[in-house]
VEXMAR-176328 format. One record per atom (N, C-alpha, C, O): residue in one letter; chain; atom name; y negated, z negated, x. Coordinates in steps of 0.001 Angstrom, whole numbers. Layout:
<sites>
<"A" "A" "CA" <Y Z X>>
...
</sites>
This chain:
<sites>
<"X" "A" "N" <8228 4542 -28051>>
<"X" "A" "CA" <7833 5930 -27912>>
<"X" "A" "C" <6592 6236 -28748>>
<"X" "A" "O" <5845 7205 -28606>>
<"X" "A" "N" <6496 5259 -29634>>
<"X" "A" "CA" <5203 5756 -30422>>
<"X" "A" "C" <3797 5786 -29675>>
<"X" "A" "O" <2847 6565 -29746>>
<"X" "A" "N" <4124 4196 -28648>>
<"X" "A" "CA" <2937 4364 -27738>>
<"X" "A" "C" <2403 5440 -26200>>
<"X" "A" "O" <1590 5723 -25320>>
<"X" "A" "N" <3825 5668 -26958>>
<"X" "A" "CA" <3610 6690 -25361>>
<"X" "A" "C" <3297 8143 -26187>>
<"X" "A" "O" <2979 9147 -25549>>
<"X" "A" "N" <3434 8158 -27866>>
<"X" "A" "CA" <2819 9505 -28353>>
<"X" "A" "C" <1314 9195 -28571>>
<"X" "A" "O" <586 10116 -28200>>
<"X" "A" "N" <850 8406 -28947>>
<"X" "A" "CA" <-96 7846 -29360>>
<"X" "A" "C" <-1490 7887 -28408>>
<"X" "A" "O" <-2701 7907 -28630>>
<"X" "A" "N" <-556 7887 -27135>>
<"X" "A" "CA" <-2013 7658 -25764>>
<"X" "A" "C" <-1662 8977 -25237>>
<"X" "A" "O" <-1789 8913 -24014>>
<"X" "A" "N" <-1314 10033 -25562>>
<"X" "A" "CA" <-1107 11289 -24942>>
<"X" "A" "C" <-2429 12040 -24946>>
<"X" "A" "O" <-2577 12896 -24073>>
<"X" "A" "N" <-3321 11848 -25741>>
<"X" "A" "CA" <-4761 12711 -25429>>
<"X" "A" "C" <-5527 12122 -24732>>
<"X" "A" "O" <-6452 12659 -24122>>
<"X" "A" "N" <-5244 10874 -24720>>
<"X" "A" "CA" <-6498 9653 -23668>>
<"X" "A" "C" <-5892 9740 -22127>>
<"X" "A" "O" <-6592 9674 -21117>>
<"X" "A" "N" <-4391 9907 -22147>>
<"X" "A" "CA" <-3673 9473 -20690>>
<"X" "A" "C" <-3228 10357 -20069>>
<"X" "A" "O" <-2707 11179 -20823>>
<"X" "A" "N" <-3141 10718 -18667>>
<"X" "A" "CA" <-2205 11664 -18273>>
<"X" "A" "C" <-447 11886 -18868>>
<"X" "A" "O" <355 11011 -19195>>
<"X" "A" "N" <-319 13011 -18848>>
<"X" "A" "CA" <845 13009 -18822>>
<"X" "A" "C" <1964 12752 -18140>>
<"X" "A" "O" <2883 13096 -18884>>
<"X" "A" "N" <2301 12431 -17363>>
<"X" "A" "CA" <3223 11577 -16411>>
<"X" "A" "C" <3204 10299 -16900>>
<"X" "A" "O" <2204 9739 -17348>>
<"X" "A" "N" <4396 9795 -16810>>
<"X" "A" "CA" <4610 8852 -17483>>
<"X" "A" "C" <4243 7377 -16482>>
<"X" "A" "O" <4001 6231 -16861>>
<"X" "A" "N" <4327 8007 -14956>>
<"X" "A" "CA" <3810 6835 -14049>>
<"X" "A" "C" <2029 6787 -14045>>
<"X" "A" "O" <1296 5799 -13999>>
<"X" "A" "N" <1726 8039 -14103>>
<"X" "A" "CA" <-33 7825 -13927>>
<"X" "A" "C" <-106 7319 -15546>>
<"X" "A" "O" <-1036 6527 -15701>>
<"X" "A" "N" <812 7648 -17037>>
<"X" "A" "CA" <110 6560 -17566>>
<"X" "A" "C" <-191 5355 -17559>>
<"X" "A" "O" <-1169 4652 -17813>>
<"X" "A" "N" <1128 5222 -17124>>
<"X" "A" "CA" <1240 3709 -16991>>
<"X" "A" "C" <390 2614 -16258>>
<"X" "A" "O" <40 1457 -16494>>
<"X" "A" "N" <178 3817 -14949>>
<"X" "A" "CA" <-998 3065 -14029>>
<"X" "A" "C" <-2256 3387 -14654>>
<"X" "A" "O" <-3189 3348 -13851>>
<"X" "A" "N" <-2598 3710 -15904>>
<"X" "A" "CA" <-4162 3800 -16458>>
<"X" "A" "C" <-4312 2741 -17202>>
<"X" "A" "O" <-5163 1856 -17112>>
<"X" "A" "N" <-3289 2887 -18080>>
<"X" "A" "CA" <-3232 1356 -18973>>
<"X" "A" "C" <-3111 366 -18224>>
<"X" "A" "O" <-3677 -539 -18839>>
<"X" "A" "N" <-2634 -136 -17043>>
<"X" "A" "CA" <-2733 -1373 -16410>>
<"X" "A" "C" <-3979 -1518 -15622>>
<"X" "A" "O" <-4557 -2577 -15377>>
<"X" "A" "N" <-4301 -395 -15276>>
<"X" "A" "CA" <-5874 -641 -14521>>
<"X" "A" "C" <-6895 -564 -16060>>
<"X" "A" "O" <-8082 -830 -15872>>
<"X" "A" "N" <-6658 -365 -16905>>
<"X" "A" "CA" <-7780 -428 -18042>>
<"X" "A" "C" <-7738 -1815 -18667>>
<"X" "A" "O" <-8762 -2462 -18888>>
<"X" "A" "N" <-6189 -2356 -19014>>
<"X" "A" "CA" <-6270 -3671 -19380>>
<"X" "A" "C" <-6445 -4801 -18309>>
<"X" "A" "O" <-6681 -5847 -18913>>
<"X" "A" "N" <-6417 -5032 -16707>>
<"X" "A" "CA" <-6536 -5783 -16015>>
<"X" "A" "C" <-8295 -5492 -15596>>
<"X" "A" "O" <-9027 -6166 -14871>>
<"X" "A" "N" <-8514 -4551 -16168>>
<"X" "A" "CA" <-10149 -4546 -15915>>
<"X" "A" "C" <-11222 -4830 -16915>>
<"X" "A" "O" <-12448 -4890 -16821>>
<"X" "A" "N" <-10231 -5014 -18081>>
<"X" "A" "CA" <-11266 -5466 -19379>>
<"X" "A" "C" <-11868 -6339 -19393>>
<"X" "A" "O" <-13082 -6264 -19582>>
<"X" "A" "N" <-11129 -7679 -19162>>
<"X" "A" "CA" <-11858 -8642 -18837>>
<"X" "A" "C" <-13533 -9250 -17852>>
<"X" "A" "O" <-14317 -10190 -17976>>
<"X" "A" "N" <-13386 -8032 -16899>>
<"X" "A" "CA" <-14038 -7697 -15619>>
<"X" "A" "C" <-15563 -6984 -16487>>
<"X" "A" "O" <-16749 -7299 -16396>>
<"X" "A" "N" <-14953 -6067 -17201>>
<"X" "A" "CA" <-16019 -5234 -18326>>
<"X" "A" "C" <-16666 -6390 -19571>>
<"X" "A" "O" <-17841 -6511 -19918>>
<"X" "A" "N" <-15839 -6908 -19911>>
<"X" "A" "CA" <-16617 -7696 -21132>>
<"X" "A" "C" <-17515 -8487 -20097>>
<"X" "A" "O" <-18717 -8229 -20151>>
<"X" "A" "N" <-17159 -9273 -19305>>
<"X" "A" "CA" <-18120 -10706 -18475>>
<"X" "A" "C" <-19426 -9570 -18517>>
<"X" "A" "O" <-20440 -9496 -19212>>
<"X" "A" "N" <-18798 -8636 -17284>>
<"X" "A" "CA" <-20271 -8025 -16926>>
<"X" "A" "C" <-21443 -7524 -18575>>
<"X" "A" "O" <-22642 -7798 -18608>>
<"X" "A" "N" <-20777 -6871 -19614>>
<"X" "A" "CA" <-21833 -6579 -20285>>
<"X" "A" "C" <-22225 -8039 -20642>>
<"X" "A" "O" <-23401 -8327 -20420>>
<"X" "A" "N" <-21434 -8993 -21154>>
<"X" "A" "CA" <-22240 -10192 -21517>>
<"X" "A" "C" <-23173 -10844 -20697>>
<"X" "A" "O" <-24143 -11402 -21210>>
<"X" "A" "N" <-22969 -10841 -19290>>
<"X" "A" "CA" <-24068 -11368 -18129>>
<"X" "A" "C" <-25250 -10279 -18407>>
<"X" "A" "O" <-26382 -10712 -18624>>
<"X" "A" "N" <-24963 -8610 -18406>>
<"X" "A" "CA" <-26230 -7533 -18544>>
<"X" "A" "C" <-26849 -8194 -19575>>
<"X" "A" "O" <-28076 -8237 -19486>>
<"X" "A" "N" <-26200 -8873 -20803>>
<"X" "A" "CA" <-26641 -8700 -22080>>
<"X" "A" "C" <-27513 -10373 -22413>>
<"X" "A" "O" <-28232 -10634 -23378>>
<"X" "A" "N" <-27115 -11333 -21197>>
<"X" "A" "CA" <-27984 -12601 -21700>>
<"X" "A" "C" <-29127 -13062 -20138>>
<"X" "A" "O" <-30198 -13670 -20150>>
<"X" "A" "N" <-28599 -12664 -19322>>
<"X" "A" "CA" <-29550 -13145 -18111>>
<"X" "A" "C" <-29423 -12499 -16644>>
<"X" "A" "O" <-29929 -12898 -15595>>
<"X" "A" "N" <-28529 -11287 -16899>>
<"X" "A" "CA" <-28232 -10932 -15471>>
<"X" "A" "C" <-27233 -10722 -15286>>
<"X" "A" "O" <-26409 -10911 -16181>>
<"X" "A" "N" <-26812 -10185 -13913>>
<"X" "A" "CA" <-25572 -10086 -12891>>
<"X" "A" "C" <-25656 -11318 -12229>>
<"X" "A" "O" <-26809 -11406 -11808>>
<"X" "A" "N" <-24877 -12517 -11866>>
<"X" "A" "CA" <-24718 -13208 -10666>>
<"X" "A" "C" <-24112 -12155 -9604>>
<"X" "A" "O" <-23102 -11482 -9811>>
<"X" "A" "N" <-24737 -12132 -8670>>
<"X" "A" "CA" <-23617 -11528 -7225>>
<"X" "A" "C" <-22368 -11883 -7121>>
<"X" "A" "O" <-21366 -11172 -7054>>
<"X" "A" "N" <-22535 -13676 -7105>>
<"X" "A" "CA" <-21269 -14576 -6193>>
<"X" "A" "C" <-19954 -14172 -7704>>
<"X" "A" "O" <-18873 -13630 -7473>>
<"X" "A" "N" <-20250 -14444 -8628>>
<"X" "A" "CA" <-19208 -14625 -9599>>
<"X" "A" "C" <-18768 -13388 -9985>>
<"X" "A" "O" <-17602 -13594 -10320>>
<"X" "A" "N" <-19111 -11713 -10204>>
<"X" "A" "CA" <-19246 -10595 -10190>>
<"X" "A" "C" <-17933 -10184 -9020>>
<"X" "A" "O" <-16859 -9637 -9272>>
<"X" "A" "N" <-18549 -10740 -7480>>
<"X" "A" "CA" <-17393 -10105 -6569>>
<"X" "A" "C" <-16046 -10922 -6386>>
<"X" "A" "O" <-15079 -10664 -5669>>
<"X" "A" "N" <-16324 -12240 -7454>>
<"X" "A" "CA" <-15239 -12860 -7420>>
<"X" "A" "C" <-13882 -12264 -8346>>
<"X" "A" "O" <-12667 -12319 -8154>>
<"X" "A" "N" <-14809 -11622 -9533>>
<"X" "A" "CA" <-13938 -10704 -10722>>
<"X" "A" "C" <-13709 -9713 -10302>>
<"X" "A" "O" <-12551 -9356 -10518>>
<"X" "A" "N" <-14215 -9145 -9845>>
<"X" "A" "CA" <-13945 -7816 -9230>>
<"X" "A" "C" <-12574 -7694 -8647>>
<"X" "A" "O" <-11584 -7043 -8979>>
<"X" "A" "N" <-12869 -8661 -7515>>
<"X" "A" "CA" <-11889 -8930 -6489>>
<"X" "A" "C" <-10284 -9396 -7327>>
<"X" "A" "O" <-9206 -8804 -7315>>
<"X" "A" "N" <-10593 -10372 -7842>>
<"X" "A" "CA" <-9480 -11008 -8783>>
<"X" "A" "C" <-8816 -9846 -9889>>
<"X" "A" "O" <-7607 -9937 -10100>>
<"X" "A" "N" <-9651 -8683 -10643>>
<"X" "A" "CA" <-9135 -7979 -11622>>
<"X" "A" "C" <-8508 -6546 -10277>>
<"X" "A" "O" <-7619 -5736 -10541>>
<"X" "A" "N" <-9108 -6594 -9213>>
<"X" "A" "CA" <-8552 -5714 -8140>>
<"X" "A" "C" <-7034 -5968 -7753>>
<"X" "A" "O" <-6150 -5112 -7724>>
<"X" "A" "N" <-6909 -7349 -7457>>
<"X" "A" "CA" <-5922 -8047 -7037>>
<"X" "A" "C" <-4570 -8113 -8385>>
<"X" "A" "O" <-3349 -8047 -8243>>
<"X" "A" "N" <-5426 -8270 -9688>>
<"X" "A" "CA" <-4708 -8071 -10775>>
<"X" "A" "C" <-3599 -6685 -11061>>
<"X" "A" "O" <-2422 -6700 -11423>>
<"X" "A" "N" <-4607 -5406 -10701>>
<"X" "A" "CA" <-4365 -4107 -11058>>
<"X" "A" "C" <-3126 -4041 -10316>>
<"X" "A" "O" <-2045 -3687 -10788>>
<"X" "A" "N" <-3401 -4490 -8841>>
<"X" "A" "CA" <-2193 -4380 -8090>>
<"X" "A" "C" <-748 -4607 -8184>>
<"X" "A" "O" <207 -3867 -7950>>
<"X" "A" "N" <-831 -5801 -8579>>
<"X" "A" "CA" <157 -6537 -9096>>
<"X" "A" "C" <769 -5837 -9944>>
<"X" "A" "O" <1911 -5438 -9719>>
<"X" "A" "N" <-20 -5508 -11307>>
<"X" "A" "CA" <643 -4922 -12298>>
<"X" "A" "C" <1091 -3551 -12106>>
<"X" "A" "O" <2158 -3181 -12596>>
<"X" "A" "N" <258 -2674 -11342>>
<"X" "A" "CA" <1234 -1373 -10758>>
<"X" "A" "C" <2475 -1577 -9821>>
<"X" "A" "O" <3465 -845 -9801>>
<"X" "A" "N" <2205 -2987 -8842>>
<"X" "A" "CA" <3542 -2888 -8195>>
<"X" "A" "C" <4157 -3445 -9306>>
<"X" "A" "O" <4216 -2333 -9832>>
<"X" "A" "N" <4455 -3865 -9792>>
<"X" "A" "CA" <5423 -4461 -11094>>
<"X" "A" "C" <5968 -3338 -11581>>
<"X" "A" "O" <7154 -3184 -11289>>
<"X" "A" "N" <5450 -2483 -12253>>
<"X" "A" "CA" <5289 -1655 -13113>>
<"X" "A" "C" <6776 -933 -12234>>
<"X" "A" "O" <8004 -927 -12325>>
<"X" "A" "N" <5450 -267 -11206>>
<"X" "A" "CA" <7181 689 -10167>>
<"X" "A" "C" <7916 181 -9909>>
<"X" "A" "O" <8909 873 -9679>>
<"X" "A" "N" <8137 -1613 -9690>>
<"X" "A" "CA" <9390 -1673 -9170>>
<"X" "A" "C" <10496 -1771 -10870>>
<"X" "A" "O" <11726 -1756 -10914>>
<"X" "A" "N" <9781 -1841 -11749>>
<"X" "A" "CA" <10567 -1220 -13362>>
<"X" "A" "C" <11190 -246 -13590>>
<"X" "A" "O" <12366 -111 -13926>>
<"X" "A" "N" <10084 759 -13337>>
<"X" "A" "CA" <10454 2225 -13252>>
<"X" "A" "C" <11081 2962 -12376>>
<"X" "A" "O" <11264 4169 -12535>>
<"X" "A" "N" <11601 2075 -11021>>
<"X" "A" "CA" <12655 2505 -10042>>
<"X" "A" "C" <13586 2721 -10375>>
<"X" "A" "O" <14084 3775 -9980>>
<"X" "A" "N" <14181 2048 -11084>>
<"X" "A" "CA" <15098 1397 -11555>>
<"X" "A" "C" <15887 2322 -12469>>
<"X" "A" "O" <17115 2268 -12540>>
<"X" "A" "N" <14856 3500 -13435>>
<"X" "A" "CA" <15405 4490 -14538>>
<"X" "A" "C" <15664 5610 -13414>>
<"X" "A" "O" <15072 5730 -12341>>
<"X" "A" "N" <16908 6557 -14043>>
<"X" "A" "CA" <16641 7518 -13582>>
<"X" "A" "C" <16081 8579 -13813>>
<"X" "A" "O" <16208 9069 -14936>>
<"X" "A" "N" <15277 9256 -12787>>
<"X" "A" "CA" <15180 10296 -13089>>
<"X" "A" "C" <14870 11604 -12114>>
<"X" "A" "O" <14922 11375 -10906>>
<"X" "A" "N" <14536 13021 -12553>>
<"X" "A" "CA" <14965 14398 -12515>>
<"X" "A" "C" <13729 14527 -12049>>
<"X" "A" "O" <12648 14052 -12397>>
<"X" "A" "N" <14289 15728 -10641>>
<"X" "A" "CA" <13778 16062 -9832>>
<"X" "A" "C" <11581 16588 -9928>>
<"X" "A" "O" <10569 16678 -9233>>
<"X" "A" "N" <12087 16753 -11282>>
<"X" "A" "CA" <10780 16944 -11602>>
<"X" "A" "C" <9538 16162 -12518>>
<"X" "A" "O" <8553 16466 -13191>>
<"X" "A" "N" <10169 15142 -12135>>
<"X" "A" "CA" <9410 13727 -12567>>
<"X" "A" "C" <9672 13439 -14202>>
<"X" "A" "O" <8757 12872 -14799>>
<"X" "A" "N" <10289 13624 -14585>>
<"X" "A" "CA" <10751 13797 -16157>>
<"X" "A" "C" <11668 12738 -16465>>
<"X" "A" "O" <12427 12756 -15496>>
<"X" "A" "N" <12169 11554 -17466>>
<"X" "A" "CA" <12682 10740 -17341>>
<"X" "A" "C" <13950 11887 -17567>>
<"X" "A" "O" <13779 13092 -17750>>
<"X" "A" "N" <15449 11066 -17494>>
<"X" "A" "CA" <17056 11985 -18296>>
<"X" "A" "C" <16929 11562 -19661>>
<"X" "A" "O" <17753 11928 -20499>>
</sites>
């Protein structure tokens, strides 16, 4: 619970759109560091760029379907609120 007090000014409040921010922010970091280091020594390649892309796309996915099929699982109240 600390992390879920902790990211309350950066994240939505819902506890599913946080969840899906932090997994699209950490499956895209990787995607962010390459690119500034390519901006930062010789360029963008095209070919290797839409390969990360694609791969940290394919990543995000994963980890949101993961995520919901977790959070199916709790119950909860009609108004999106865990019990």
């Amino acid at each position: 619970m600390r992390f879920y007090f902790a990211t309350s000014p950066a994240f939505p409040r819902a506890l599913r759109l946080r969840l899906a921010a932090v997994c699209a922010a950490a499956t895209n970091l990787p995607l962010l560091v390459w690119l500034g280091g390519s901006v930062a020594t010789d360029g963008v390649a095209p070919g290797p760029f839409v390969a990360l892309t694609l791969a940290s796309l394919m990543g995000t996915a994963i980890a949101l379907f993961g995520s919901g099929a977790v959070l199916a699982g709790l119950p909860w109240r009609r108004n999106g609120a865990p019990r």
